[in-house]
N, C-alpha and C positions, 0 to 999 in steps of 0.2 A: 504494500500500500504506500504513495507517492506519500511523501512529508511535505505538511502546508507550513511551509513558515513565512513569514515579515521577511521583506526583502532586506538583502546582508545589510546595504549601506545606512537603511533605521536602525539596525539592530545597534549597526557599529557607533553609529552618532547619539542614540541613547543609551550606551554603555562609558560613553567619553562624558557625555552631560552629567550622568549620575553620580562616574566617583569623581568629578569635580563639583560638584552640584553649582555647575558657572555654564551655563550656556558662548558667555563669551570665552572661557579658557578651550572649551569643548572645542569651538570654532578656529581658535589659534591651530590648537593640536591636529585635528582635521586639515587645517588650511581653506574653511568655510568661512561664510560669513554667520553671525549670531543670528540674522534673520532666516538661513539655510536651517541652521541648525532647528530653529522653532518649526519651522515649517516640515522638519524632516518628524519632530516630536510627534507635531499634528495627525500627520497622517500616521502615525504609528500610533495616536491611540484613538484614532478615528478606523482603526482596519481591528484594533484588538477590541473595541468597543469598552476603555476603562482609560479613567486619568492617572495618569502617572506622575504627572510633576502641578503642583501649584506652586506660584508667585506669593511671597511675603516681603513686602517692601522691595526690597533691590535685590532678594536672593530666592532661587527656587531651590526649591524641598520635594524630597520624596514622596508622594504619597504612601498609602498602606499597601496597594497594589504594587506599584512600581519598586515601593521597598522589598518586595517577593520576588520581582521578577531581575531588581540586577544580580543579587550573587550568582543567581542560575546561570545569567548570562557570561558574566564575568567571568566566571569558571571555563566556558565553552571557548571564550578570547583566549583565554590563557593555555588553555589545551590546545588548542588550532596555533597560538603560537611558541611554544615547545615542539610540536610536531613539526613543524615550517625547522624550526634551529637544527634540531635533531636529523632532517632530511640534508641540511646545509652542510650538517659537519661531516656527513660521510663522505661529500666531495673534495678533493684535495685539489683539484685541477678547475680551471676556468677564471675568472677577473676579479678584482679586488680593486673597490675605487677607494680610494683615500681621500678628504677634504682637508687641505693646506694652508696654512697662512702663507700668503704670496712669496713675500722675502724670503720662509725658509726653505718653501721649496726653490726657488730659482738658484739660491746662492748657499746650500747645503745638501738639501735631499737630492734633488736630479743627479748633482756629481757624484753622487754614491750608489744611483742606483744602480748600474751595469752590473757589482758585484751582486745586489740580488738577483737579478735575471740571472747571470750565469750559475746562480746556487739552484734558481726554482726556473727554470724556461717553462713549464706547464703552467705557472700563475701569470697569467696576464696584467699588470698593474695601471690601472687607469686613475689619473691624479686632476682634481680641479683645486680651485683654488675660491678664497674669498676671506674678510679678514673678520666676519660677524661671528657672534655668539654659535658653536654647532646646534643644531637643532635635528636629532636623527627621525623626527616625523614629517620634515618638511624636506629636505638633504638626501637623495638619493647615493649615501656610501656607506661602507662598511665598516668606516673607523677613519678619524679626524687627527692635527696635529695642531693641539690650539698652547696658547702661553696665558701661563697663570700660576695658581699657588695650590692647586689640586682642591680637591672636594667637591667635584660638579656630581648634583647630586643624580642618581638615577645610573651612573657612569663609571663604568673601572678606567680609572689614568694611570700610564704610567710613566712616572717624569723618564726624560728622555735627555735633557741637555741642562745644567740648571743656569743660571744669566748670570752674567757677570759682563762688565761695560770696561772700557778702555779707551781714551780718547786716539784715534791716529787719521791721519791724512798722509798726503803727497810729499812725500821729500822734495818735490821743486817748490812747493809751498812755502819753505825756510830761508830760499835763494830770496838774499836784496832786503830781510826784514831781523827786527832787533833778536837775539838766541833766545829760543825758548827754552830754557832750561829748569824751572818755578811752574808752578801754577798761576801763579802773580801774572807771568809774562806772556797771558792768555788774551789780557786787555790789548797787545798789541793784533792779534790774528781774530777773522772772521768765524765765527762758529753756527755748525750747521745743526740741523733738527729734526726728527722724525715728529710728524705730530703727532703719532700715535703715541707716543711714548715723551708727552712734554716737558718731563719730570727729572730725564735722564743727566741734563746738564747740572742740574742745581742738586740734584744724590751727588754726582761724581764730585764737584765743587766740595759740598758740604763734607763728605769724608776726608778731604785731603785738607777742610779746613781753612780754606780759600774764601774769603766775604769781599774782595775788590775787585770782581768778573762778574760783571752783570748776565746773570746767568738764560735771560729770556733774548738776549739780541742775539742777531743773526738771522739766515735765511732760514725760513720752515719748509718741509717737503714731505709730501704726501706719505711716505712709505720710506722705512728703515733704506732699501734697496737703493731709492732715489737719491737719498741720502748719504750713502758710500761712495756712489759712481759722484755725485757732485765732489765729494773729498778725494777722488780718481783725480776727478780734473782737475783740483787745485784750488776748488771755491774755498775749503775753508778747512776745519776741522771738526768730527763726529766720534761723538762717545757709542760703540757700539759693540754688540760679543765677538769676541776675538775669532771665535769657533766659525763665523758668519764669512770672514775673511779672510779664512785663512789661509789661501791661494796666492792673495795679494800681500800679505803680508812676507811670504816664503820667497816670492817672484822679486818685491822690494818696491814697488806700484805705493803698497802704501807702506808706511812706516808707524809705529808709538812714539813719540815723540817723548811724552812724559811717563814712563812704564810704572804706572799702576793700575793693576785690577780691581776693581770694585765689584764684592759678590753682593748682590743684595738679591730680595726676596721674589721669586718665581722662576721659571723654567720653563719648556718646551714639554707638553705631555702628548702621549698616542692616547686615544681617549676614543670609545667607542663602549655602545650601549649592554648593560651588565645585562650577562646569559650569553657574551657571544665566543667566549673564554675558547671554548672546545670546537671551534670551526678552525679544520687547517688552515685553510689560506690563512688566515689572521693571524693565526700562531706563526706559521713560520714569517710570515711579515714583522711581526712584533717580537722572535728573536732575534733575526736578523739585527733588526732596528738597535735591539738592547745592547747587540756587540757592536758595534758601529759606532753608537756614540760614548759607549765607554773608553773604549780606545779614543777617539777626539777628546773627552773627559779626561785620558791620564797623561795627552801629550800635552793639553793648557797645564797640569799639575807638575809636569816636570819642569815647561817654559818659566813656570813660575817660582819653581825651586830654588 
């Protein structure tokens, strides 16, 4: 005998409404609109013939009905997605998308990834980029590489690079202007800026203990990355992790001019939604990953020794 159920996409949108009891968070997580969302309620308790949700002031509530009918439901999400993981992890082979923070893929991951290909050539690795909060209901990947101090919640992280800042630029930068040798002698040279990170000059100042370097002038630019290649050229000087350039540093493109590292608080995490531990591709992604940057991890520790 054929099963009558409520089409998936009600079921799904009032199992979202319920354990948020938010119509608008329901809507975010979906990628609906809060009007979708009522609309999708409607008709689902216009087909079941029972209200499910009333309105109290700015917040809906479960009815008595609807309070019966989510655990049932919920259960059946939850089972439908364990089976979905469980089917994922027996495949070893096929693509893996990653979501990036721009700068660190261009000017870290890409240059390493060759050695995972030649470990894993059956895992296809497809990488996008963006620098917003991840969000895996909206986000078509498998696992993200965002910076921060870990605890996103919902999420296993696992730090990957942790920050530490350095100021360096162009050795043709020094030709023609008074020696930089102080942090004092900072007020002579132009200093550059990630906006995303506006904070970075006036940490690095303030640990070295510097108060006569106006730590906001200079050029801003959009993105760490813009940011280096401007100190490529010669525009200025940028406080940024060593680990990020470390090509240019080796080559002599750029220089430190004042060799101090400043560790302060956050890191680079692989971060990807809890339950997906036991899918190959990701694991051997995320070993790989772990050997890679520990080795970058203990060559800045030696530089630093």
């Amino acid at each position: 005998m054929p099963r009558r159920l409520p089409p998936l996409n009600a079921l799904r949108v009032f199992e979202a409404a319920a354990r948020h009891l938010s119509f608008t968070r329901a809507a975010d997580e979906l990628n609906l609109t809060p009007s979708a969302i009522s609309h999708q309620i409607k008709g689902l308790e216009d087909l079941l013939g029972v209200k499910l949700f009333e309105r109290r002031q700015r917040k809906v509530m479960l009815t008595s009905a609807g309070g019966r009918y989510y655990p049932a439901l919920r259960q059946a999400f939850d089972q439908m997605n364990e089976a979905t993981e469980a089917l994922k992890a027996e495949d070893s082979s096929g693509s893996l998308t990653v979501n990036v923070l721009p700068t660190f893929a261009m000017r870290w991951l890409v240059p390493q990834l060759s050695t995972f290909q030649k470990r894993h050539p059956e895992i296809e690795v497809r990488m996008t980029t963006n620098v917003e909060a991840i969000d895996f209901n909206r986000v078509e990947a498998d696992a993200a590489i965002r910076y921060g101090v870990g605890g996103w919640k919902g999420l296993t992280a696992k730090l990957l690079l942790r920050e530490e800042i350095v100021p360096v630029c162009s050795p043709a930068l020094l030709e023609g202007r008074p020696k930089l040798k102080t942090p004092a002698d900072l007020v002579h040279y132009p200093l550059l800026h990630d906006v995303n990170r506006p904070d970075t000059w006036r940490q690095w100042l303030t640990a070295v203990g510097e108060t006569g370097v106006d730590p906001d002038r200079g050029l801003k630019l959009d993105t760490t990355n813009l940011a280096v290649q401007g100190a490529i050229q010669g525009l200025g000087i940028v406080p940024v992790n060593p680990n990020l350039v470390r090509p240019e540093l080796e080559a002599g493109t750029l220089i430190e001019p004042l060799d101090f590292h400043l560790a302060v608080k956050g890191g680079y995490y692989l971060v990807y939604p809890e339950g997906r531990e036991n899918r190959p591709r990701l694991k051997a992604f995320e070993t790989w990953l772990m050997e890679v940057t520990a080795k970058a991890e203990e060559r800045e520790r030696l530089h630093d020794s």
